[in-house]
C-alpha positions as CSV (number, residue, x, y, z in Angstrom):
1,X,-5.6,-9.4,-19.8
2,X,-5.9,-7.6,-16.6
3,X,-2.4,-6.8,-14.7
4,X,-2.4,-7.3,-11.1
5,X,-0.2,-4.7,-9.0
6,X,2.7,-5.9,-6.5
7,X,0.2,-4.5,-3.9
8,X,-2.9,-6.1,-5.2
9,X,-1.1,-9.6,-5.3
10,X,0.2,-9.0,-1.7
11,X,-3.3,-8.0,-0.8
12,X,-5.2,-11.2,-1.9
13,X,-2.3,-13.4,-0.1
14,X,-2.8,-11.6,3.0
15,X,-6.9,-12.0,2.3
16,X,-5.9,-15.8,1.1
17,X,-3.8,-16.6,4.4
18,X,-6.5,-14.5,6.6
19,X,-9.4,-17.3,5.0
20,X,-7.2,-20.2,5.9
21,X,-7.1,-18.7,9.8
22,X,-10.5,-18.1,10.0
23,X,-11.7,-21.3,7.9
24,X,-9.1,-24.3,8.2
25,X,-7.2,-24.0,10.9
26,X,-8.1,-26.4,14.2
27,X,-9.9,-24.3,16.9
28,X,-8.2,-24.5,20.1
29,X,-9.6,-26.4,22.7
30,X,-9.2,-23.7,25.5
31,X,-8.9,-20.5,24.0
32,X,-11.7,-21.5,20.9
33,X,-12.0,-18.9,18.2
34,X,-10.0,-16.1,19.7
35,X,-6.6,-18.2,19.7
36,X,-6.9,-17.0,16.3
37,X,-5.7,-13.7,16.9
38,X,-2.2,-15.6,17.1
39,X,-2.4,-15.6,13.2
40,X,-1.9,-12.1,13.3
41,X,-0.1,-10.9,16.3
42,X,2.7,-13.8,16.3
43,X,3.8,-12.6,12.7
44,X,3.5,-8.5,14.0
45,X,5.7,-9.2,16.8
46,X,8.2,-11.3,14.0
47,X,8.3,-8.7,11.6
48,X,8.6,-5.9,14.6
49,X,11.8,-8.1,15.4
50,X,12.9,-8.4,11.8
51,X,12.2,-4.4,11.3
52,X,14.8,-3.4,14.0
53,X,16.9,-5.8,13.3
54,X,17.5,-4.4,9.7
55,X,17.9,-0.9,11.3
56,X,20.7,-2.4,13.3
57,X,22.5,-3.4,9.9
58,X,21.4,-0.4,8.2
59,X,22.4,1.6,10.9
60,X,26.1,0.3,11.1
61,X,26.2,0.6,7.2
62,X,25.6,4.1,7.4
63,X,28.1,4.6,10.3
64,X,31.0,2.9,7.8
65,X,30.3,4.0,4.2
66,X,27.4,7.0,4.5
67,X,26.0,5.9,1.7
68,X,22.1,7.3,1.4
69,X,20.6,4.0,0.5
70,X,21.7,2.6,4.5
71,X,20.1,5.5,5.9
72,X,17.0,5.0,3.3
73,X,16.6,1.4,4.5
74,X,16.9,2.2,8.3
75,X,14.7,5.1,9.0
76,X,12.3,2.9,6.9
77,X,12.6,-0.1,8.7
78,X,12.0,1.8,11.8
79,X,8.8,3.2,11.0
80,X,7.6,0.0,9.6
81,X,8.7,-1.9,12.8
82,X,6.8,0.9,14.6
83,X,4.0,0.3,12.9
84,X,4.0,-3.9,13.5
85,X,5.6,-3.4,17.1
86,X,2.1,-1.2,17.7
87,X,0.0,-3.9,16.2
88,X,1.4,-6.5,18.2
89,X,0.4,-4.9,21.3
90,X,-2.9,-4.0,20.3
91,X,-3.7,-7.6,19.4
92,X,-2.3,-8.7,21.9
93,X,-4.0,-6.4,24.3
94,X,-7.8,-7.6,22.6
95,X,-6.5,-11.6,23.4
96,X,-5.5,-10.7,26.5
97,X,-8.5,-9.4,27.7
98,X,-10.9,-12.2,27.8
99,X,-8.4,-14.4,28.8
100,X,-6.4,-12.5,31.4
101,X,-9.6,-10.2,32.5
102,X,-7.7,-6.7,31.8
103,X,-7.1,-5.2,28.6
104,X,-3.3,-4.5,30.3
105,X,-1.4,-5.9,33.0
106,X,2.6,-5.3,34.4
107,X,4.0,-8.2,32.5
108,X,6.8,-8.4,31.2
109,X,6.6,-9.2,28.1
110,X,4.2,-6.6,27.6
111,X,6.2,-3.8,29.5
112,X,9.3,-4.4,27.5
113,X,7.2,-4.6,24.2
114,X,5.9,-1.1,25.1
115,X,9.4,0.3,25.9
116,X,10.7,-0.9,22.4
117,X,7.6,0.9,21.0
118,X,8.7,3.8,22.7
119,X,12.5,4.0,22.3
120,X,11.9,3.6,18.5
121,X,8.8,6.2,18.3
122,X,11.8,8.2,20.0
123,X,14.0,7.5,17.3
124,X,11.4,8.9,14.5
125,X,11.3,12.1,17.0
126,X,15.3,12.2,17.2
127,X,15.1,12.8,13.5
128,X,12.4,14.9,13.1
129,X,14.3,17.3,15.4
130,X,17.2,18.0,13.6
131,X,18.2,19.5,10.1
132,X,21.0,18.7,9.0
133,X,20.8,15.2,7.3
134,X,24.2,13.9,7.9
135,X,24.1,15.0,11.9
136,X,20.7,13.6,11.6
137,X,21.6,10.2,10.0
138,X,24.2,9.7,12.5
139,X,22.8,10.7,15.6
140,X,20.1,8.0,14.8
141,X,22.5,5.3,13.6
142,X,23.5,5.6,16.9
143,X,20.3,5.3,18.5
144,X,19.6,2.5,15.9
145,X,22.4,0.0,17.1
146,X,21.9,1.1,20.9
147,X,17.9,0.3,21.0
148,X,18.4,-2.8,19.1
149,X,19.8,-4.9,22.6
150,X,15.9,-4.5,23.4
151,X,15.3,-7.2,20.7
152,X,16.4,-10.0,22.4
153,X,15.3,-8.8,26.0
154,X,11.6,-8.8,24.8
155,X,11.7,-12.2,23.4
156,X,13.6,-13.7,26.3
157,X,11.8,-11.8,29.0
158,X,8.9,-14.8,29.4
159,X,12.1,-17.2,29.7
160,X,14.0,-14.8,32.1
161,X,11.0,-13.9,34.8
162,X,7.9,-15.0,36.0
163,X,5.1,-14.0,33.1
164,X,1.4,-14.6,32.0
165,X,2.4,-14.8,28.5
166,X,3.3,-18.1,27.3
167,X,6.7,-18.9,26.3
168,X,8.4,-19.5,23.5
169,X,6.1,-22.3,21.2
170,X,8.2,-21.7,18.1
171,X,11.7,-19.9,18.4
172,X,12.4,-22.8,21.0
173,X,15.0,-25.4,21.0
174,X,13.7,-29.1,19.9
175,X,10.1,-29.5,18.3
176,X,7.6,-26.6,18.5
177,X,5.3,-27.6,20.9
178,X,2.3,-26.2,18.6
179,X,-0.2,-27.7,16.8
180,X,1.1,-28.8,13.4
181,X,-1.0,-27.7,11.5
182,X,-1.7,-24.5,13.3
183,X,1.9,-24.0,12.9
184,X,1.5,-24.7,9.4
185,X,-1.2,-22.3,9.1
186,X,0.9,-19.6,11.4
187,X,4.0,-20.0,8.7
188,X,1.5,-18.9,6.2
189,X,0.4,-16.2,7.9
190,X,4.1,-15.0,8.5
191,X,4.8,-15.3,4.6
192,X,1.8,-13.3,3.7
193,X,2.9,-10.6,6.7
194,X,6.0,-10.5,5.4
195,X,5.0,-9.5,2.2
196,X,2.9,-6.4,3.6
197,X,6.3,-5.8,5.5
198,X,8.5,-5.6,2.0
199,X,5.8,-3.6,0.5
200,X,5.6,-0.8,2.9
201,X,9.2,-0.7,3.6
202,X,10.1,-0.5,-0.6
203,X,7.5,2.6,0.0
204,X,9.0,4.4,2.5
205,X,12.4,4.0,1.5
206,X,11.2,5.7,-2.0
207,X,9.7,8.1,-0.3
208,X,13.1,8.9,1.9
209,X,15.3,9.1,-0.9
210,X,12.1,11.5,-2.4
211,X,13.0,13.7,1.1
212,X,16.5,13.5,0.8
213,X,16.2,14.7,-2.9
214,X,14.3,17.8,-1.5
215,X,16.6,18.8,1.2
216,X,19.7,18.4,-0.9
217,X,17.9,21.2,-3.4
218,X,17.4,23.2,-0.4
219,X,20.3,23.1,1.0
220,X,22.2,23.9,-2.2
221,X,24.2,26.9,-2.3
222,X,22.4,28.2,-5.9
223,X,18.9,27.3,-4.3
224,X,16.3,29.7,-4.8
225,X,15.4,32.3,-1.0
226,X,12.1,32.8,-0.6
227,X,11.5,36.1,-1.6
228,X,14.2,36.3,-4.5
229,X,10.8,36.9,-7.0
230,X,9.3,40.0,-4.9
231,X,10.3,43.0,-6.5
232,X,9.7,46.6,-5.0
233,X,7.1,49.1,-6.6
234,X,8.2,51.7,-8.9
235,X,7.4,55.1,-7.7
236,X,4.5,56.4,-9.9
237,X,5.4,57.5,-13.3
238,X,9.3,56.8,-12.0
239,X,11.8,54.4,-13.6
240,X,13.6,51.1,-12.3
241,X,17.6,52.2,-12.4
């Protein structure tokens, strides 16, 4: 009997949820077959939201116990928000082309979107800049619970000011004003998303405690100096004292 891999199963559900878009879901009336790009962008921007919003608690976890594992989970939800925040915009870029007639315009929505990207693409430089991993850890813990007030300014920005994006359909008070079952198809979409999300993030934060492992035997006071092997020559026919 053939065994399926975690990432194999969460590959056919995202494949699985991406058929159900593209094949079942009602076509809008307006937008027609590119409203579709909602099935991937609207869980991106959730799981960019979700992402920072886990470095927030792992970030204050770090600042009150400085255990590894807090720091593991944040730098990892970072790059995985990173990676969904810069997904987001893409896709959203693509939709908002035929529909607004530029690939990019001063909204804001999409200006505050692009300054999350960049405050947390700053926080993966912050670290990459310094050495010392506990310095390291908390300088960006900071950083961490500091860029997370964009969060909420993003998602509120097409309530606070004027904006071509649409508003809130789902995170609203009352009944979502969606479709149902395009918001049945959407919730599908996010599970499957979410899934990719716990995969890569499981990934990366093996792979920090992998880098952590490595600097803790380099930093340790026994740990082998480059060079320690190199021996000099022996003078012909002399003898090592």
């Amino acid at each position: 009997m053939t065994r399926y891999r975690s990432t194999d199963l969460v590959a056919l559900a995202l494949l699985g949820a991406g058929f159900v878009a593209i094949l079942l879901a009602p076509t809008d009336g307006l937008q027609g077959v590119l409203q579709r790009l909602m099935y991937a962008h609207v869980p991106a921007a959730w799981l960019a939201y979700l992402a920072f919003a886990l470095t927030l608690i792992a970030s204050i976890g770090w600042l009150r116990t400085r255990h590894d594992r807090w720091d593991h989970l944040a730098v990892g939800a970072v790059e995985v928000g990173v990676f969904f925040t810069g997904l987001a915009l893409v896709l959203g870029s693509v939709w908002g082309k035929p529909v607004w007639g530029v690939w990019w315009t001063w909204d804001a929505r999409l200006v505050t979107t692009a300054l999350l990207f960049l405050v947390y693409s700053g926080y993966l430089a912050l670290r990459r800049g310094i050495d010392d991993p506990r310095v390291r850890a908390d300088r960006a813990a900071v950083l961490g619970i500091v860029a997370f007030v964009q969060v909420p300014i993003v998602h509120f920005s097409v309530v606070w000011w004027r904006t071509l994006h649409q508003p809130p359909t789902v995170l609203r008070p009352g009944d979502p004003t969606m479709d149902h079952t395009m918001l049945a198809v959407l919730l599908l979409n996010v599970v499957a998303y979410s899934a990719v999300f716990v995969t890569l993030l499981r990934r990366r934060m093996d792979l920090a405690r992998g880098e952590r492992a490595l600097e803790q035997g380099r930093l340790a006071p026994d740990a082998p100096v480059a060079g320690d092997a190199v021996v000099a020559p022996l003078p012909e026919g002399g003898e090592r004292g």
